[in-house]
C-alpha positions, 0 to 999 in steps of 0.5 A: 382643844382651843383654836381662836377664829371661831370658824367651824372645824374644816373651815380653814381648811376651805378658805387654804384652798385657793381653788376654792376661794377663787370659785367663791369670788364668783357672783354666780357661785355665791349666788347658788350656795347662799341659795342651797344653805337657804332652801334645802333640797329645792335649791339642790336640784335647781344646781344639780345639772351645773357641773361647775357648782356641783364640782364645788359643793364636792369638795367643800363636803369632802374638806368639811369631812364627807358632810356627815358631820353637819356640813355647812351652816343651815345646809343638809347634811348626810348627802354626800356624792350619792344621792340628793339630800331629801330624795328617797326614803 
């Protein structure tokens, strides 16, 4: 094990991608993930027709390894490309 920075696994992996962070310097994009850590599926929906956000939550769920593991802080996890977490079931 070990690793100093205290970051969560897969979180260098998002802040070494350059298209990543440029989309995180975007107020409306903070705005909508700040918003979907906070408020679960509600928010979700509220981006689900926003291909720039959707786009983006993708591929920070496919380096943080699918979302199966958790995902990001206080965000739903287990979501994946297919369906809205909280939706069915």
């Amino acid at each position: 094990g070990g690793g100093g920075g205290g970051a969560p696994p897969g979180m260098e992996a998002l802040f070494s991608d350059p298209e990543l962070m440029a989309a995180m310097q975007k107020p409306n994009v903070m705005q909508a993930l700040m918003e979907m850590q906070t408020g679960g599926p509600a928010a979700m929906a509220k981006y689900a027709n926003d291909p720039e956000i959707l786009g983006l939550v993708a591929k920070i769920q496919a380096k943080m390894g699918g979302g199966g593991g958790g995902g990001m802080p206080g965000m739903p996890g287990g979501g994946g490309m297919g369906g809205m977490p909280g939706m069915g079931g």
